[in-house]
LOLUMTOR-520811 format. One record per residue: residue in one letter; x, y, z of N, C-alpha, C in turn. Coordinates in steps of 0.02 Angstrom, whole numbers, plus 50000, padded with zeros to 5 digits. Example, Ala and Ser with C-alpha at 12.3 -4.5 7.8 and 13.67 -1.06 7.14 Angstrom:
# LOLUMTOR-520811
A506604971650390506154977550390506604983550390
S506424988850354506844994750357506455000250394
# end
This chain:
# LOLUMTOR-520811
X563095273857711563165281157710563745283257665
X564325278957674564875281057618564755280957548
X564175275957549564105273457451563705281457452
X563225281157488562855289357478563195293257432
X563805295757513564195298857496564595299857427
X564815293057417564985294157343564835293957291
X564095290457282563755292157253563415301057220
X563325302757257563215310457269563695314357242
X564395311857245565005317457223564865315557158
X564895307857115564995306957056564595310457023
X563905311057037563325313957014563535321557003
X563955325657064563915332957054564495332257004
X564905327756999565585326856939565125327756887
X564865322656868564425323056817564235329556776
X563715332256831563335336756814563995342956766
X564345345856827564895349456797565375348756767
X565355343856735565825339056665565375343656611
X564735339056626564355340756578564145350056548
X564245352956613564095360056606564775363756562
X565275359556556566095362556544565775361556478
X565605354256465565705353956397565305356256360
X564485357356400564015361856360564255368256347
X564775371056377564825378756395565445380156329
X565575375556334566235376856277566115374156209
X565595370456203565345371356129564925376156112
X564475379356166564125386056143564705391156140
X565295391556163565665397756145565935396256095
X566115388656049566405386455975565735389955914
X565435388355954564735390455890564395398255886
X564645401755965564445408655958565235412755929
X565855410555947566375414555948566685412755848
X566205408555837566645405755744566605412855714
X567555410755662567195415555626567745410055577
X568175412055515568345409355467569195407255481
X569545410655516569955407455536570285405855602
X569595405255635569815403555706570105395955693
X570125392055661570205383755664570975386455644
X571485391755628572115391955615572615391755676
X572985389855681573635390055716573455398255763
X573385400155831573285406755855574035409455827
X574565407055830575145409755831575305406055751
X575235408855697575565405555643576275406455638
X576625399455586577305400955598577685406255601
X577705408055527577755412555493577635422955532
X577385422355574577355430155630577445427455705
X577565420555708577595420755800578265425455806
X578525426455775579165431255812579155435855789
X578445440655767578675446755756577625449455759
X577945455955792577145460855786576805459955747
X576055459355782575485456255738575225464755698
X575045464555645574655471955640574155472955658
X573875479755663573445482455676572755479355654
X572735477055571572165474455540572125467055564
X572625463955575572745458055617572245457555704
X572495461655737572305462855809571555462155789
X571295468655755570655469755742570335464155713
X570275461455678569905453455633570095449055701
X570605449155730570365442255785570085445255857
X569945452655871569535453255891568875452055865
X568645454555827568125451955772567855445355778
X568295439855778568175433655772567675432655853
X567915435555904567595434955975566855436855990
X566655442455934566225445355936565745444955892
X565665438355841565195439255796564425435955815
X564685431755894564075428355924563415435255936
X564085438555981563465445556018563035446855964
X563525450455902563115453055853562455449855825
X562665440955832561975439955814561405438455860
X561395440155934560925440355986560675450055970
X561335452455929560855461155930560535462855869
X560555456155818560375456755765559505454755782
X559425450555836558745446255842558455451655885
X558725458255893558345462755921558355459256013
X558885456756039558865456756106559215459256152
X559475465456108560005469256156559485475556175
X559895476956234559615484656280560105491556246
X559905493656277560425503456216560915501756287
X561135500656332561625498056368562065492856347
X561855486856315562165484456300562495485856214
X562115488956187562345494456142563045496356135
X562905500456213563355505156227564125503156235
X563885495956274564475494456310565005490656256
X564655489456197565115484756162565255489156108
X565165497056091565315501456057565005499255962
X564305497656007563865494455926563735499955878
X563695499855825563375507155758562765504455749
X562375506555698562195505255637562455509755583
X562895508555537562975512255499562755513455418
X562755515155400562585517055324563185510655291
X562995509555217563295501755180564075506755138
X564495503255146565055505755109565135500955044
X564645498755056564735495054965563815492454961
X563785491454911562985489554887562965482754832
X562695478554844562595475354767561995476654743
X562015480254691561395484054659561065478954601
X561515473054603561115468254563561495463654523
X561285458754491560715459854436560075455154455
X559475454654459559055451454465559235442654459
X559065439154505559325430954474560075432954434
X560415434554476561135433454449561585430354489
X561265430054551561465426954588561495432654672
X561325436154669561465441654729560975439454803
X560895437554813560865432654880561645427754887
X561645424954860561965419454852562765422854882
X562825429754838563475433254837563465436354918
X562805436354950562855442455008563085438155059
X562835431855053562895427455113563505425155098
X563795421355053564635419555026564925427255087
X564965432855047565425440355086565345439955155
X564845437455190564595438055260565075433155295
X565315428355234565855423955279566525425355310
X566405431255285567155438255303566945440355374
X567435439055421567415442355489567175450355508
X567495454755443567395460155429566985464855412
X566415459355362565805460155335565205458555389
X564615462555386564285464955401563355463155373
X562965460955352562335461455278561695462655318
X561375466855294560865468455274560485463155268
X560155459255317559865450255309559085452355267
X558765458955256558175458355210558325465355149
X558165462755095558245469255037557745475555056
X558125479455072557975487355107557325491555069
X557675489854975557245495154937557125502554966
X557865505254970557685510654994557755517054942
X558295515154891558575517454843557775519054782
X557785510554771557275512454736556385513954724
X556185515454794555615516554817555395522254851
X555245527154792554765532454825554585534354881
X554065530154912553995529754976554475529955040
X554795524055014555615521855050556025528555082
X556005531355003556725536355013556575541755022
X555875544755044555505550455060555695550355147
X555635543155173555565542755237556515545255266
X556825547555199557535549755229558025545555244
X558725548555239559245543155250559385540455321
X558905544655385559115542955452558775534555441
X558175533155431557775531255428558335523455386
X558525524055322558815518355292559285517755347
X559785521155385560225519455427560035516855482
X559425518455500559295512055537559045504955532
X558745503855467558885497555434559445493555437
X559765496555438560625494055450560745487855507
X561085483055493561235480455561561585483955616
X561725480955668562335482555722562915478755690
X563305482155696564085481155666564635485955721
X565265482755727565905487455743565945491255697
X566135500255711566495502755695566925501755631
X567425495955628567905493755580567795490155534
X566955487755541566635483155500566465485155433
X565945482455383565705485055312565285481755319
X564855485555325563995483555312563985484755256
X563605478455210563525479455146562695477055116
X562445478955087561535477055060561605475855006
X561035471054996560875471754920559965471354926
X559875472554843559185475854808559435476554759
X559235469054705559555470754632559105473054624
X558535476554634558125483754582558345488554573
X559015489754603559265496554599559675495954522
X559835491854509560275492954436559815494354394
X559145490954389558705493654319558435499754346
X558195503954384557905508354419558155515354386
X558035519354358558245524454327558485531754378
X558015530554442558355536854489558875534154549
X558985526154544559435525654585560205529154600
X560495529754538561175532954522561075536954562
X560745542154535561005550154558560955549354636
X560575545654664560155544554740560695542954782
X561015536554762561425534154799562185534454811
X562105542554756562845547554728562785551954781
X562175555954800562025559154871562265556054907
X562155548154929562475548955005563045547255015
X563385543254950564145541654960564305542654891
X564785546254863564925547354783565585543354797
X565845540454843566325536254835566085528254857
X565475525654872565345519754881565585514554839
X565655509554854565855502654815565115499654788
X565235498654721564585494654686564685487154674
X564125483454677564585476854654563895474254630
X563915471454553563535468554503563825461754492
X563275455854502563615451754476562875447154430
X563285446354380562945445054310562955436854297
X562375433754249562415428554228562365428554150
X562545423054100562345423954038561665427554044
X561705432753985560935435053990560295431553971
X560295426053914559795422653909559605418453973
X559815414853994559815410954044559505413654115
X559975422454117559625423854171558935426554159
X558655428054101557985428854077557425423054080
X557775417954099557395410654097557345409154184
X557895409954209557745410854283557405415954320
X557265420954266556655426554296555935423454284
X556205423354225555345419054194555125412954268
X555655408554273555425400954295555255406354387
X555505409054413555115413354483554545416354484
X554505419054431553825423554421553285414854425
X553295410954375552935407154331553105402254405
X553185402954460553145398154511552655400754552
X552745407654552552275414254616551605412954578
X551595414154509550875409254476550435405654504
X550905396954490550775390154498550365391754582
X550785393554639550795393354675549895396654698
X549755403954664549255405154673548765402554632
X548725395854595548295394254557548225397454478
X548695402154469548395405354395548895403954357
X548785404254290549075404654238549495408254214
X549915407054169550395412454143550645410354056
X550835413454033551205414153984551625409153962
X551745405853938552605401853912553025406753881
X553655405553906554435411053899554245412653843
X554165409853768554365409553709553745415953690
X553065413053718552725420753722552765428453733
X553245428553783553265432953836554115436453788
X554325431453756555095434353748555245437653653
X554705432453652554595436053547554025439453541
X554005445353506553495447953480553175444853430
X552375443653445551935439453400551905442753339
X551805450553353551625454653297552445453353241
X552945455253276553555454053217554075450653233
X553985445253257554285439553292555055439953315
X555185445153342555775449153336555815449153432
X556315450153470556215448853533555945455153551
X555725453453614555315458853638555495461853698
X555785466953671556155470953735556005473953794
X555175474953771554515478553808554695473453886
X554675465553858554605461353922555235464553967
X555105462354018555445466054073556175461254093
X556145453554051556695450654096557125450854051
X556815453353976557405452453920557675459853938
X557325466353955557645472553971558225472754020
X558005465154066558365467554122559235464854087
X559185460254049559635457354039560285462053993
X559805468053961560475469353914560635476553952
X561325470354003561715474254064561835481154041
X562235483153988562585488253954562205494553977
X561495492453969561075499753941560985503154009
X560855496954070560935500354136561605502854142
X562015498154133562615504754187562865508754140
X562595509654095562845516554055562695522754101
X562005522254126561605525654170562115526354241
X562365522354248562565522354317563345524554291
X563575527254268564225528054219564235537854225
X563525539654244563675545454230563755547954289
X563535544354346563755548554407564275544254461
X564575537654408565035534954476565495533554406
X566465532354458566645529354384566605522754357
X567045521154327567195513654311567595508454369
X567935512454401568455510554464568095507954510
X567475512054523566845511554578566335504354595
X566595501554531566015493354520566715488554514
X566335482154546566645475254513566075472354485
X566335469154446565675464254417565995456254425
X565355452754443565545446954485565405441554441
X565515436154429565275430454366564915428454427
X563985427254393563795423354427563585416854415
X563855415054338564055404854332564705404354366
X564925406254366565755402854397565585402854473
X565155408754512565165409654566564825402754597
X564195401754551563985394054576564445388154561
X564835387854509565335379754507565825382854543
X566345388154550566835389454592567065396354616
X566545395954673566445402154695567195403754738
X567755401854756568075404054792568505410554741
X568715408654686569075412254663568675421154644
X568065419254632567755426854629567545431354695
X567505426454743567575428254796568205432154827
X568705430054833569355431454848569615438654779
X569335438254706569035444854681568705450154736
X568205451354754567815453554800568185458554860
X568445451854878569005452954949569435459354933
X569715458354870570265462854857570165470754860
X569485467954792569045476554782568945479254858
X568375477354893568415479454960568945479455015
X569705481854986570135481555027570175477455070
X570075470855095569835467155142570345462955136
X570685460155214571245455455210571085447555173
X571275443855154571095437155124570825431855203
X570145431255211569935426455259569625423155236
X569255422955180568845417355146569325412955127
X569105404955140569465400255103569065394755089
X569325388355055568915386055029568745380355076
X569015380855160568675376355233567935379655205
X567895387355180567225388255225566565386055159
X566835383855112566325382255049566325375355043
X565795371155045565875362255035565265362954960
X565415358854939564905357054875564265350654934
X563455353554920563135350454923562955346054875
X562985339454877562705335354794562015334454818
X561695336054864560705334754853560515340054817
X560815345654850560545351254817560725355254748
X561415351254743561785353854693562245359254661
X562335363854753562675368654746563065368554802
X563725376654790563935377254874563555379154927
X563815377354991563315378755036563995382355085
X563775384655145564275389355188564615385455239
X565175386755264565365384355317565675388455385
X565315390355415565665394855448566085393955516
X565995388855526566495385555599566135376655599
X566565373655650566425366655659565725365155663
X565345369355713564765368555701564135371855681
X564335379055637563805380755607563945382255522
X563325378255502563325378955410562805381255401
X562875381555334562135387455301562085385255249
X561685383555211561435382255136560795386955130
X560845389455066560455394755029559655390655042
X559005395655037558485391655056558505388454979
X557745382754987557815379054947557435381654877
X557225387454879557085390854796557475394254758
X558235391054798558595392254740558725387554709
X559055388854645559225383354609558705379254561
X557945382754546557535381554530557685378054471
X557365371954435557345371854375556875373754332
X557305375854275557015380854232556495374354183
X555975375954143555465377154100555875373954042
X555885370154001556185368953939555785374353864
X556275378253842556145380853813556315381853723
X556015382453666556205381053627557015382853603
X557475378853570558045382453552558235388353511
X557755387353475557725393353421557595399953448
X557175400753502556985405253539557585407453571
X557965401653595558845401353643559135405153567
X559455404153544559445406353492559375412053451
X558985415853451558755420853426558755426453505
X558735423553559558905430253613559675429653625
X560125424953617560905425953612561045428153556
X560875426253491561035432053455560845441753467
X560165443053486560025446753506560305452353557
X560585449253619561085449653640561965452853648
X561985449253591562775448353584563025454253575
X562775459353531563215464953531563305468853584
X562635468453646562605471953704563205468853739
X563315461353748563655460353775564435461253759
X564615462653688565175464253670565415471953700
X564815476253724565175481053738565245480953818
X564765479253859564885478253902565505475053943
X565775469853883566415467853906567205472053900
X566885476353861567375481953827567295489753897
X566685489853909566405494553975567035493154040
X566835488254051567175483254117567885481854121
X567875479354060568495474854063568625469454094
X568275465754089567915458954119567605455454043
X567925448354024567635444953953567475438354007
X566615437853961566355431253978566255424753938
X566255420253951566155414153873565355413253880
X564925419053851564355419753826564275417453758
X563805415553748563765411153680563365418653648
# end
């Protein structure tokens, strides 16, 4: 009867060992945010008042689990209530550039306690339909976010889009823009190689770049095509120049952002007034895949899905060639626009 007996206790030991330790790695993996793994008390302020923006971000850090049980649509308007949830309208946008990398950039910003995203491209800006249905309507697209947060979206169609400006001057003429760009030939070859996959995929045929990018008739590039238009940045934000200022945009490198994304990142941070929480714990280099991937606490990571990073189509040089020359002067002013110089060939 005694072995029973003790038998029986070890077992309930057991059990509630096991429940501690299940219980406290689901609160490591719901409560992460970027610098919970720091010292709670760093040296440097244990003896003196934490600030205000301080208090707030490590509240923040407690709360980014909930947010994502109200993101999966499993909260009640009570529980809403009780945790003082929004949806609010985006205080910054990345309006693009197509394959420049703007996924890549939304999820990197999301690693900010502070930040907020838009997990599907809205198209609200630039769709007829969309933006008929009214701004209540985009605001609820919105995630749940605190109050103190920045919900931010992207939809690079809005930079080539000709009525986006004025549109998105209506609802905030002080919003934050953020463009982030790749060489332009290149990113014309990573438009090509997506399209020319959505193809493959349905069985049909397509074009080769060199078709699609020179005019047969006067072998001269062809601006008509849509990925060489998209590329000569200048001509869009001239457009976007007339109703926001120059102060209003960052423009983001999006080669550097893939070999070393921390430093344009921590760019980012600044523009959006945002305290410095990104670091480089939360970015590891994948070598299968060949890029950074996320890190957001001990046990949750993120890598981009796997159509990124596509490889491109080998394409003639001369063709390389003749669209960087093509190019170049757009890009000379653009760097003169900005104030931002790139080592574009």
């Amino acid at each position: 009867m005694l072995f029973k007996q003790q038998a029986l206790l070890r077992q309930k030991l057991f059990v509630l060992g096991s429940l501690a330790i299940g219980s406290l790695l689901y609160l490591v993996a719901r409560v992460g945010s970027l610098d919970r793994l720091q010292p709670l008390c760093p040296i440097d302020g244990r003896f003196g008042p934490r600030s205000q923006d301080e208090i707030q971000l490590r509240a923040l850090q407690f709360k980014r689990g909930l947010l994502h049980e109200f993101r999966k649509g499993n909260a009640t308007k009570e529980q809403i209530r009780l945790h003082n949830l929004v949806q609010q309208l985006p205080k910054a946008i990345i309006i693009g550039v197509r394959k420049g990398g703007t996924r890549a950039l939304l999820e990197m910003l999301n690693l900010h306690p502070a930040v907020v995203k838009a997990s599907q491209e809205i198209h609200f800006f630039d769709n007829d339909e969309n933006y008929a249905k009214g701004i209540e309507w985009y605001r609820k697209k919105m995630p749940f976010s605190y109050p103190h947060q920045i919900t931010i979206e992207k939809s690079p169609a809005y930079f080539i889009t000709e009525e986006v400006p004025e549109r998105i001057y209506k609802m905030n003429s002080s919003i934050k823009l953020l463009i982030i760009v790749r060489e332009p030939t290149t990113r014309a070859i990573s438009d090509y190689t997506q399209v020319l996959e959505g193809k493959e995929r349905k069985n049909k045929t397509y074009y080769k770049f060199e078709k699609l990018a020179i005019d047969p008739n006067t072998c001269e590039v062809n601006t008509k095509y849509k990925a060489v238009r998209t590329s000569i940045y200048t001509k869009h934000l001239e457009r976007w120049l007339k109703y926001f200022p120059v102060e209003q945009f960052h423009i983001v490198d999006g080669d550097r952002l893939i070999t070393e994304p921390l430093p344009e990142l921590q760019l980012v941070e600044k523009f959006l007034n945002l305290p410095p929480r990104i670091s480089q714990y939360n970015l590891y280099f994948n070598a299968t895949r060949g890029f950074y991937c996320l890190r957001f606490n001990i046990v949750f990571n993120k890598c981009l899905a796997g159509s990124k990073g596509r490889i491109h189509p080998e394409v003639d040089t001369s063709v390389i060639t003749k669209l960087r020359k093509f190019f170049h002067p757009f890009n000379q002013k653009f760097y003169q626009i900005t104030g931002r110089t790139f080592n574009w060939p």
